[in-house]
Structures are given as C-alpha cells and as structure tokens.
TORLUMDO-656188 format. One record per residue (C-alpha): x, y, z; residue number from 1; residue in one letter. Coordinates in nm, 2 decimals, padded with zeros to 4 digits. Layout:
<rs>
+--------+--------+--------+-----+---+
!     c1 !     c2 !     c3 !   k ! r !
+--------+--------+--------+-----+---+
!      X !      Y !      Z ! NUM ! A !
...
+--------+--------+--------+-----+---+
</rs>
This chain:
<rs>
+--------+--------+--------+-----+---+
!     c1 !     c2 !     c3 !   k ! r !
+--------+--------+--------+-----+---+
!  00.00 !  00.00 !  00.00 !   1 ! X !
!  00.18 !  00.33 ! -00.14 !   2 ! X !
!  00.16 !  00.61 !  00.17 !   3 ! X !
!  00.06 !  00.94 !  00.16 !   4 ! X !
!  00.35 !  01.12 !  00.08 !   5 ! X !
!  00.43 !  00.89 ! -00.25 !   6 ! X !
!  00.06 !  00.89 ! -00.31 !   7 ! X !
!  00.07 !  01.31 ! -00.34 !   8 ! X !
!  00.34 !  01.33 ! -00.54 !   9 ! X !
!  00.21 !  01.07 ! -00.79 !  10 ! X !
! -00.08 !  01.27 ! -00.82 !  11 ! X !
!  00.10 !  01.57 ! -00.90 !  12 ! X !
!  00.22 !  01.38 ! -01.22 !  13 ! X !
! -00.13 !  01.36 ! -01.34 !  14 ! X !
! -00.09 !  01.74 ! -01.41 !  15 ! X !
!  00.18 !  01.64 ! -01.65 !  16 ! X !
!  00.20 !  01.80 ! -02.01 !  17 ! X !
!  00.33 !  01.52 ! -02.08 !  18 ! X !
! -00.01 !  01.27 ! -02.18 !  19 ! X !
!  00.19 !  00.99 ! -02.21 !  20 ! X !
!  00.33 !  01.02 ! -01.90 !  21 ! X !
!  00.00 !  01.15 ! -01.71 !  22 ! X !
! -00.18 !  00.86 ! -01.84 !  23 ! X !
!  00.10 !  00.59 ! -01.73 !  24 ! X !
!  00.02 !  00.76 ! -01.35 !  25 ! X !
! -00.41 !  00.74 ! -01.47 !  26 ! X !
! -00.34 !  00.36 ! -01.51 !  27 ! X !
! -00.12 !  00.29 ! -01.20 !  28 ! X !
! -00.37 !  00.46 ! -00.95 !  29 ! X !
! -00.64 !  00.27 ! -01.09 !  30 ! X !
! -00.45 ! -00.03 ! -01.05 !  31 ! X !
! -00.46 !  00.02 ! -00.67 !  32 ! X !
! -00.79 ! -00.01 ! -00.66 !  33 ! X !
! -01.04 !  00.12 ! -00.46 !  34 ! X !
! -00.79 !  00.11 ! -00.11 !  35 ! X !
! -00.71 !  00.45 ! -00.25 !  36 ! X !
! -01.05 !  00.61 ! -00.26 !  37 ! X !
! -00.98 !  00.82 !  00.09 !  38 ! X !
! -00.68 !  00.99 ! -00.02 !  39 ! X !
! -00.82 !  01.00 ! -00.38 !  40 ! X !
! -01.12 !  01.20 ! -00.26 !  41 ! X !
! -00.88 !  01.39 ! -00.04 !  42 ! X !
! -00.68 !  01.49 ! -00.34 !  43 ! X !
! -00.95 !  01.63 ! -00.59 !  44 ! X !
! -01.06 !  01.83 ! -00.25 !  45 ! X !
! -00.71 !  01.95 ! -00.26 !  46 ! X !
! -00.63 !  02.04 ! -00.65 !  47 ! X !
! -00.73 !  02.41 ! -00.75 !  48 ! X !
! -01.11 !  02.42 ! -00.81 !  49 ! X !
! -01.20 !  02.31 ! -01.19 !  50 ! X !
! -00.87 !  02.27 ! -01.29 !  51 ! X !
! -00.69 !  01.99 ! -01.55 !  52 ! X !
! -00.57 !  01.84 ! -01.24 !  53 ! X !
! -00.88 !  01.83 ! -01.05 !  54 ! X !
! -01.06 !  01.70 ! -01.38 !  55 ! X !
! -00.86 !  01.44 ! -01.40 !  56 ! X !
! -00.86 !  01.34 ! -01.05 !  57 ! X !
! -01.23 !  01.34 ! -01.06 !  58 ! X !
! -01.24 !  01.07 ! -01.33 !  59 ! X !
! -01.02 !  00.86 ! -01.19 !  60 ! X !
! -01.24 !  00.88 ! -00.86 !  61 ! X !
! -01.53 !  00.83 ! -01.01 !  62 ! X !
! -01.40 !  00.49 ! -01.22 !  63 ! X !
! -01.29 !  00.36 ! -00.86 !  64 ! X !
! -01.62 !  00.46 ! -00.72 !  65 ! X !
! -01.83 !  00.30 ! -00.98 !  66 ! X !
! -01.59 ! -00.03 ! -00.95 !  67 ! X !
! -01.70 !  00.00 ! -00.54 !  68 ! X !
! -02.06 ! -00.02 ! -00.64 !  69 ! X !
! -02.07 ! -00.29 ! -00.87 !  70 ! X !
! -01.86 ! -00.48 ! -00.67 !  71 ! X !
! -02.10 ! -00.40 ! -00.38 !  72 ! X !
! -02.40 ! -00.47 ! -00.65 !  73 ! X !
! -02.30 ! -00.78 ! -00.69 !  74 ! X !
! -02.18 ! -00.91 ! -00.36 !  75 ! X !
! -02.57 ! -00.82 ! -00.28 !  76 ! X !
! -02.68 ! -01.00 ! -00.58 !  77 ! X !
! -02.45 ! -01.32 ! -00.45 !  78 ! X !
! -02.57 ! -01.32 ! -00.08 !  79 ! X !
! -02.90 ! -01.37 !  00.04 !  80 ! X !
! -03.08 ! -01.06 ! -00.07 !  81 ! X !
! -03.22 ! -01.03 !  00.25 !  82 ! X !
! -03.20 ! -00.69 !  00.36 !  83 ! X !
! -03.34 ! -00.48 !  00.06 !  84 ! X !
! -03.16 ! -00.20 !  00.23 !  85 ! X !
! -02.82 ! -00.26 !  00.17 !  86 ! X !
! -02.93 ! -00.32 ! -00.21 !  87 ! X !
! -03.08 !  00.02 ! -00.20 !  88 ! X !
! -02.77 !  00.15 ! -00.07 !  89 ! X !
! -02.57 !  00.06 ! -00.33 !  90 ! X !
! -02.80 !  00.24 ! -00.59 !  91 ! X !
! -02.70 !  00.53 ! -00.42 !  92 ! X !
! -02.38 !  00.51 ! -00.36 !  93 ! X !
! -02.36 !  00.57 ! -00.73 !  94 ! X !
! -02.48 !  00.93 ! -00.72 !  95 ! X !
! -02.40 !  01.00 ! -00.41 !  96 ! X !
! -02.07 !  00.80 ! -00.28 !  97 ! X !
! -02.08 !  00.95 !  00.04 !  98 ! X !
! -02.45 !  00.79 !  00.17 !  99 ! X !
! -02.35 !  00.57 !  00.49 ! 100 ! X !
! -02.58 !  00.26 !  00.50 ! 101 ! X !
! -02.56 !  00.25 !  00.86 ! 102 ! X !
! -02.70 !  00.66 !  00.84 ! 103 ! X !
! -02.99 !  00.49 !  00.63 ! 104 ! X !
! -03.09 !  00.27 !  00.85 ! 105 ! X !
! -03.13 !  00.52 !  01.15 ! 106 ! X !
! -03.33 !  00.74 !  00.97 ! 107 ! X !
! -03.59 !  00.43 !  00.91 ! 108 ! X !
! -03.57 !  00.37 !  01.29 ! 109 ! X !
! -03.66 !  00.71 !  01.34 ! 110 ! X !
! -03.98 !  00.64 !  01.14 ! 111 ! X !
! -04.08 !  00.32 !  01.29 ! 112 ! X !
! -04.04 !  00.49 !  01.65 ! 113 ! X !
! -04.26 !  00.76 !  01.52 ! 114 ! X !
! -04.54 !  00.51 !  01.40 ! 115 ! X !
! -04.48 !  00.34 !  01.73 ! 116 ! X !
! -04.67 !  00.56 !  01.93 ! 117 ! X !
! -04.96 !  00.50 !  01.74 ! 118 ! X !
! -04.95 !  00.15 !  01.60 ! 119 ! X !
! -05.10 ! -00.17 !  01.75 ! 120 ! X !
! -04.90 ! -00.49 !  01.63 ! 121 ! X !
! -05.23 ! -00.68 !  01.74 ! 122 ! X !
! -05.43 ! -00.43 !  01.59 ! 123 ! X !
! -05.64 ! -00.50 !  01.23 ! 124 ! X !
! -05.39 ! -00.51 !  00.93 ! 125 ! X !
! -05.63 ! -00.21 !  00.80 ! 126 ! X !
! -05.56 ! -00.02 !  01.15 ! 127 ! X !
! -05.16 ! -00.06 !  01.09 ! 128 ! X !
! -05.16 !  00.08 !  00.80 ! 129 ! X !
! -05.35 !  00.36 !  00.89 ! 130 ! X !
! -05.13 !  00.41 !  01.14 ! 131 ! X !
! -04.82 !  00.39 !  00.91 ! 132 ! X !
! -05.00 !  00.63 !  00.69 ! 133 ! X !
! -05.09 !  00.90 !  00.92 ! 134 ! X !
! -04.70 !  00.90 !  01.01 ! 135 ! X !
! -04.52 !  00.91 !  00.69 ! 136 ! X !
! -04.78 !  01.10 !  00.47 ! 137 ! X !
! -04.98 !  01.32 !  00.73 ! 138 ! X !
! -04.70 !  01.39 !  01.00 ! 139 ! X !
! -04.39 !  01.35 !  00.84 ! 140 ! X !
! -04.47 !  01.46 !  00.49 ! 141 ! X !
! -04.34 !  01.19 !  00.27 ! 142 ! X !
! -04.51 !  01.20 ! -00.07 ! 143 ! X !
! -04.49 !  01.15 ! -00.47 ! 144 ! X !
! -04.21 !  01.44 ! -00.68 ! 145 ! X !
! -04.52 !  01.43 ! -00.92 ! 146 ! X !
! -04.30 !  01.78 ! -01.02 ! 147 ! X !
! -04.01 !  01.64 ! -01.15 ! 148 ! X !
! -04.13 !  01.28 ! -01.18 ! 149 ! X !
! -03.82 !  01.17 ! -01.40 ! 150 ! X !
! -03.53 !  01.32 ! -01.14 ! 151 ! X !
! -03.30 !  01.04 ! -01.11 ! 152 ! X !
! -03.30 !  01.15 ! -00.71 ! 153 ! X !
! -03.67 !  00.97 ! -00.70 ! 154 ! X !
! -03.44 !  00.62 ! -00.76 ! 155 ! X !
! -03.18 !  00.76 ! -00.45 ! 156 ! X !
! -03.31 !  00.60 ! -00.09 ! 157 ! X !
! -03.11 !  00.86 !  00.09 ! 158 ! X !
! -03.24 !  01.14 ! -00.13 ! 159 ! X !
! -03.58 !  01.00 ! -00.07 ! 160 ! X !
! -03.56 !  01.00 !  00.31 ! 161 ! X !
! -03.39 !  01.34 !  00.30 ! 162 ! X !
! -03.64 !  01.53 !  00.11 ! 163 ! X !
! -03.94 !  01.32 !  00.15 ! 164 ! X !
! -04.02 !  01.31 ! -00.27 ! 165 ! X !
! -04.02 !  01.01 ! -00.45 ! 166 ! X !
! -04.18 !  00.76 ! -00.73 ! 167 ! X !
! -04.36 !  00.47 ! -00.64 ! 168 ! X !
! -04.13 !  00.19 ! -00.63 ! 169 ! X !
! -03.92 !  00.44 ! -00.39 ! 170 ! X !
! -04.21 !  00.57 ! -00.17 ! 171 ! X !
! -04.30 !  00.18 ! -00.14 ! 172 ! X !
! -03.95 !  00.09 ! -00.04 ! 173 ! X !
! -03.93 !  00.33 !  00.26 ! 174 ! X !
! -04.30 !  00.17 !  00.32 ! 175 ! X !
! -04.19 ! -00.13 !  00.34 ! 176 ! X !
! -03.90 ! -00.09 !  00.55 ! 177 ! X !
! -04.06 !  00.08 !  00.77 ! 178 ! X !
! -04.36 ! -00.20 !  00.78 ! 179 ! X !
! -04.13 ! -00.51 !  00.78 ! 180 ! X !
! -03.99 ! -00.34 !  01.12 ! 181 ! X !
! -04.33 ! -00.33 !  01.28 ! 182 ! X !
! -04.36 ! -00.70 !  01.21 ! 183 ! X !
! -04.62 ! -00.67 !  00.87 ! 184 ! X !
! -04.62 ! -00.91 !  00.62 ! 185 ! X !
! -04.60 ! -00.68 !  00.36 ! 186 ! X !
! -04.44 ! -00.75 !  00.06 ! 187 ! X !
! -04.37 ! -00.54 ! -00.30 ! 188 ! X !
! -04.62 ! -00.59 ! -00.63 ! 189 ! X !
! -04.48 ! -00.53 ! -00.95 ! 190 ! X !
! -04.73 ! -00.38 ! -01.17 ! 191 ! X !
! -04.71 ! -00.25 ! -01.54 ! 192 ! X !
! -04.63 !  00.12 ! -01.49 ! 193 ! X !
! -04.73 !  00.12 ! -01.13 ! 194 ! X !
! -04.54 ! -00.03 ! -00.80 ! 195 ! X !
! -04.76 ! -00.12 ! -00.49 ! 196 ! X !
! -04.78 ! -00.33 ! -00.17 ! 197 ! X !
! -04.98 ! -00.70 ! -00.10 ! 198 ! X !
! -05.09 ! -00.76 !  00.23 ! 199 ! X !
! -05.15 ! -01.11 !  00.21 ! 200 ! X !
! -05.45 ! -01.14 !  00.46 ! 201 ! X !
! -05.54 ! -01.48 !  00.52 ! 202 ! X !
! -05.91 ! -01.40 !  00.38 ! 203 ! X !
! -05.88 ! -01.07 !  00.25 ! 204 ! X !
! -05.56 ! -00.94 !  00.11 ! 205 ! X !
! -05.53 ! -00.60 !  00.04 ! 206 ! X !
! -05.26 ! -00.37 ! -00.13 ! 207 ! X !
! -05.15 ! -00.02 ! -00.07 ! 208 ! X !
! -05.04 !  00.27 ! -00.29 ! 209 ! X !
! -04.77 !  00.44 ! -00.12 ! 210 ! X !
! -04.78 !  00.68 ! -00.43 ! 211 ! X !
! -05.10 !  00.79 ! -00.35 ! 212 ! X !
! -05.05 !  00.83 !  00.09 ! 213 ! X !
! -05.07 !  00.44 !  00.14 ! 214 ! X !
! -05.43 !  00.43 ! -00.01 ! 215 ! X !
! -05.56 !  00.07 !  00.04 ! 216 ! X !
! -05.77 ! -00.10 ! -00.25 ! 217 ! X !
! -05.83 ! -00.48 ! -00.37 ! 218 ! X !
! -05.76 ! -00.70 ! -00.64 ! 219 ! X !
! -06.04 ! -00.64 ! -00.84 ! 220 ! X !
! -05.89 ! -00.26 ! -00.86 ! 221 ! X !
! -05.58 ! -00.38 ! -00.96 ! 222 ! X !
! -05.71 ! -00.59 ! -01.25 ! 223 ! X !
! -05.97 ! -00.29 ! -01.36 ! 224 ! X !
! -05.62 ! -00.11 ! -01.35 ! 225 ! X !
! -05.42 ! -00.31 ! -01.59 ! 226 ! X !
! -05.72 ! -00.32 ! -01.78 ! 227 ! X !
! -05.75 !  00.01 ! -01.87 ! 228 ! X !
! -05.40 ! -00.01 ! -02.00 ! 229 ! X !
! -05.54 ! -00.23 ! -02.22 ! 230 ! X !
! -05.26 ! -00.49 ! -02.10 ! 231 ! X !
! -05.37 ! -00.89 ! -02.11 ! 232 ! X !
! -05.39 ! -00.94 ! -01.72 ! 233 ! X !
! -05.10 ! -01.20 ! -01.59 ! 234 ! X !
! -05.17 ! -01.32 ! -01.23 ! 235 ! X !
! -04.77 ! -01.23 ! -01.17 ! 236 ! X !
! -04.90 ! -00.85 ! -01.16 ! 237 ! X !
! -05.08 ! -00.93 ! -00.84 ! 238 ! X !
! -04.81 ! -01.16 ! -00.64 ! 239 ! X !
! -04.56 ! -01.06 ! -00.40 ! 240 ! X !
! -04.21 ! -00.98 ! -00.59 ! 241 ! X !
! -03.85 ! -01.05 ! -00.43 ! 242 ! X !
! -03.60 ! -00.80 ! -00.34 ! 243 ! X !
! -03.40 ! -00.85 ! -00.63 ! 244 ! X !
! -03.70 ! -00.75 ! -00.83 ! 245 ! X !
! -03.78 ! -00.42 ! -00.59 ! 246 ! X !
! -03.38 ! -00.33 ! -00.73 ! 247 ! X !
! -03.42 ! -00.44 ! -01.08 ! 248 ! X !
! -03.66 ! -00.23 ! -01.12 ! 249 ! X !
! -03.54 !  00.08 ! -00.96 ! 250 ! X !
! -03.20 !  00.03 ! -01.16 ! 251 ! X !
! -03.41 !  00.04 ! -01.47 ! 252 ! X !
! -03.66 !  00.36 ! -01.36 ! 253 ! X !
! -03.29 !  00.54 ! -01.31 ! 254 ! X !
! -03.17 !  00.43 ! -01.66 ! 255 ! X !
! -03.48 !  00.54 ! -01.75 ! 256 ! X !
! -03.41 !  00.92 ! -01.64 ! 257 ! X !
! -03.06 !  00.96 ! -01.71 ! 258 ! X !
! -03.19 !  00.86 ! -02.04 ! 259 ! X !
! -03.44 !  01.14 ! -02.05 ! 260 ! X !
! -03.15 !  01.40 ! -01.94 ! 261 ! X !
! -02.97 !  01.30 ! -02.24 ! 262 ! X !
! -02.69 !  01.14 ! -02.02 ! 263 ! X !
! -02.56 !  00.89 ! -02.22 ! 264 ! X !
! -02.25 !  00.80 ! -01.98 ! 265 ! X !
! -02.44 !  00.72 ! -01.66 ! 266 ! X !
! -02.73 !  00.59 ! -01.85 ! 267 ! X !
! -02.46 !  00.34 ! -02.00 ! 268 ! X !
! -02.32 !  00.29 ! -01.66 ! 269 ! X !
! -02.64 !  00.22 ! -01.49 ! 270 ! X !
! -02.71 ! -00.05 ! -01.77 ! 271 ! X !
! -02.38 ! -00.21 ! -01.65 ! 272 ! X !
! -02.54 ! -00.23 ! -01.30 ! 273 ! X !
! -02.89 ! -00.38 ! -01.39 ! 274 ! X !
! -02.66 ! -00.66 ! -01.64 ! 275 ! X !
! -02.49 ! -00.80 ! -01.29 ! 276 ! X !
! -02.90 ! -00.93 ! -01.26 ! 277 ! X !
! -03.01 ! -00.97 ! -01.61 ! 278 ! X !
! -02.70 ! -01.03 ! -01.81 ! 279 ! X !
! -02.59 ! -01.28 ! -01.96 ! 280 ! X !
+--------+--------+--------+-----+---+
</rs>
C-alpha cells in the first residue's frame, strides 16, 4: 500500500503535459484499486477548483467509485438478498458516494419509533396501516415528486428520506422498511407502470399505494387497472415480488431518467449495473 507522501506526489504527475506520461500515472492509480478512494477523494478536494488536475482526479475517482458499487451490487446479488436496504444502498452510492448505510438505517428507525406511538401490532392489518400512513404521509410529509417525476433523485433512498419526494417503487421501499420493522407481512407488487404493496391477509388481502399516501384497494382494482392499459392481465401482476426485483426495477426507472437527461454516460453505466442481474 503506497503512503501518503508517495501517493501526493504521484498525483502531482497527473498534471503532466506530458499525456503519455500523465496517463502511465491514470493507469497505476487505478490499479490500486479502490484502497485508495480516501486519499483519492482527499486529493481532488485538494487540487485548484476546476482545474486539469482536479478533472482528471475526478475521473479517476469516479472509475474507482463506480468499481465499489458494482462490486458491492454484486456481492448483494450473491448473498442472500435479505436486507433490501443494503441493495438500495448501493444504488445510491452511485450518485452519491458519500451515503453511509448505517445513516440509512437510522433514519428508518426514526420512522418506525414515530409510527410506534400510534400502531397496535395486534391491531387489524387495515388499523396498521393507517397508522403507518398518518405517520409518513400526514406527520412527516413523505409523498410523490409528481414535479419532477423523471429526477434520477426519486431512484436515491437517501435522497428519498432526505427530502421526503419520491416515485412509487421508492415511496414503497421506505413503506416497506418501515412495515417489515413493525412485524407486517407486507411484501412489494410489480405492476405495469405502477409499483404497490400486498398484504396477504389470510381471507382478504389488500394492497396499498404508497404513491397515492398508502391508499388501500383490492384486487379487483388492480385488475380494472391493468385493464384500462389495455394490458392482457398475468396473475404475476398481483403476487408478491423478491427484493431482487424491488432493485431491478429501480436500476431500470434510473436508466430510465438519465436517459431522458440525455446522459448517455451514466445511463450506460447504470445498464452495466442492472446486467450483474439480467446479463448474460
């Protein structure tokens, strides 16, 4: 592991008029690895703001960074997929490389002790989620960036539970966390153009649109739904989804809008993401 002091005055080669030489130093940073990401973030802090120097820097960091999140992706992918979290996480970390997962998952405990106060875990399912609703959507705010529907933040968990604006396999997510917590049985529903919640009640399961401020409705809504989308009905649109899914699908809502912002880097990048799940 190279130290600081020979780590400094590497950098300062990548300022080099010299490309060949610049891009010899490019290559041997990046074959460090992502050990180096502290003192590589430490050195774009460091370089004079917008420079050559700082430019390059910043690529470099961000190659490493994006090599930390797919190797996170796919360590996910590999385990058990049990904490949707973490998975979540990792989607963030993309945009935001700073997000701490451990940060995320104190500000869902801070939810769940909110909905505490109110919420009877022998109570009726219908109850609970009332409960849970009045909380996130009355109290606390949380609801659908109908504005800017397309902003890639609506895909960001963090930016999500920062500002409270989301789409609806987002605003489900923090549901759901929050839900599973409190001991529901809750579980995600991937729907054409539409991403809800199944309470699978022993006689009459339910599902909720977190997009809407956790409005409850039945099957027979859903199906008139993907009817009027004039979409031949498939009993998968109505059964619980796995976790893998819940990411899948947020991986391809933020293609999606770096698409529509006429990114063509990230959007590629992002596609590199989902292929770890549905590559070949």
């Amino acid at each position: 592991m190279v130290n600081e002091q020979e780590f400094k005055a590497m950098v300062s080669l990548l300022d080099d008029e010299d490309l060949t030489i610049s891009g010899q130093i490019s290559d041997k940073i990046m074959s460090m690895g992502t050990d180096v990401l502290p003192m590589l973030e430490q050195a774009w802090t460091d370089a004079p703001f917008d420079s050559p120097l700082q430019m390059r820097v910043g690529d470099i960091l961000h190659q490493l960074q994006f090599i930390a999140v797919t190797e996170g992706m796919a360590a996910w992918k590999a385990g058990d997929q049990k904490d949707l979290l973490e998975g979540l996480y990792w989607i963030a970390r993309y945009s935001y490389p700073d997000v701490v997962l451990e940060e995320l998952r104190d500000d869902i405990d801070m939810i769940v002790r909110a909905v505490r106060h109110q919420f009877n875990p022998d109570g009726h399912p219908i109850k609970q989620v009332k409960a849970i609703n009045e909380v996130l959507f009355d109290q606390m705010g949380f609801g659908p960036n109908s504005r800017n529907f397309h902003n890639p933040a609506n895909s960001m968990i963090n930016q999500v539970l920062n500002h409270k604006r989301g789409n609806p396999i987002s605003l489900c997510a923090v549901y759901y966390l929050v839900a599973k917590k409190l001991g529901m049985p809750i579980a995600g529903v991937n729907l054409p153009n539409l991403f809800v919640l199944i309470y699978p009640h022993e006689t009459t399961p339910f599902y909720i649109n977190a997009f809407n401020k956790g409005l409850i409705f039945s099957k027979e809504d859903l199906q008139e739904y993907v009817r009027h989308l004039h979409i031949k009905i498939d009993p998968v649109y109505f059964e619980p989804c796995s976790h893998q899914a819940i990411i899948i699908r947020s991986l391809r809502n933020l293609i999606f809008s770096f698409k529509k912002l006429g990114d063509t880097e990230r959007t590629n990048e992002v596609r590199s993401l989902l292929d770890i799940f549905v590559g070949n």
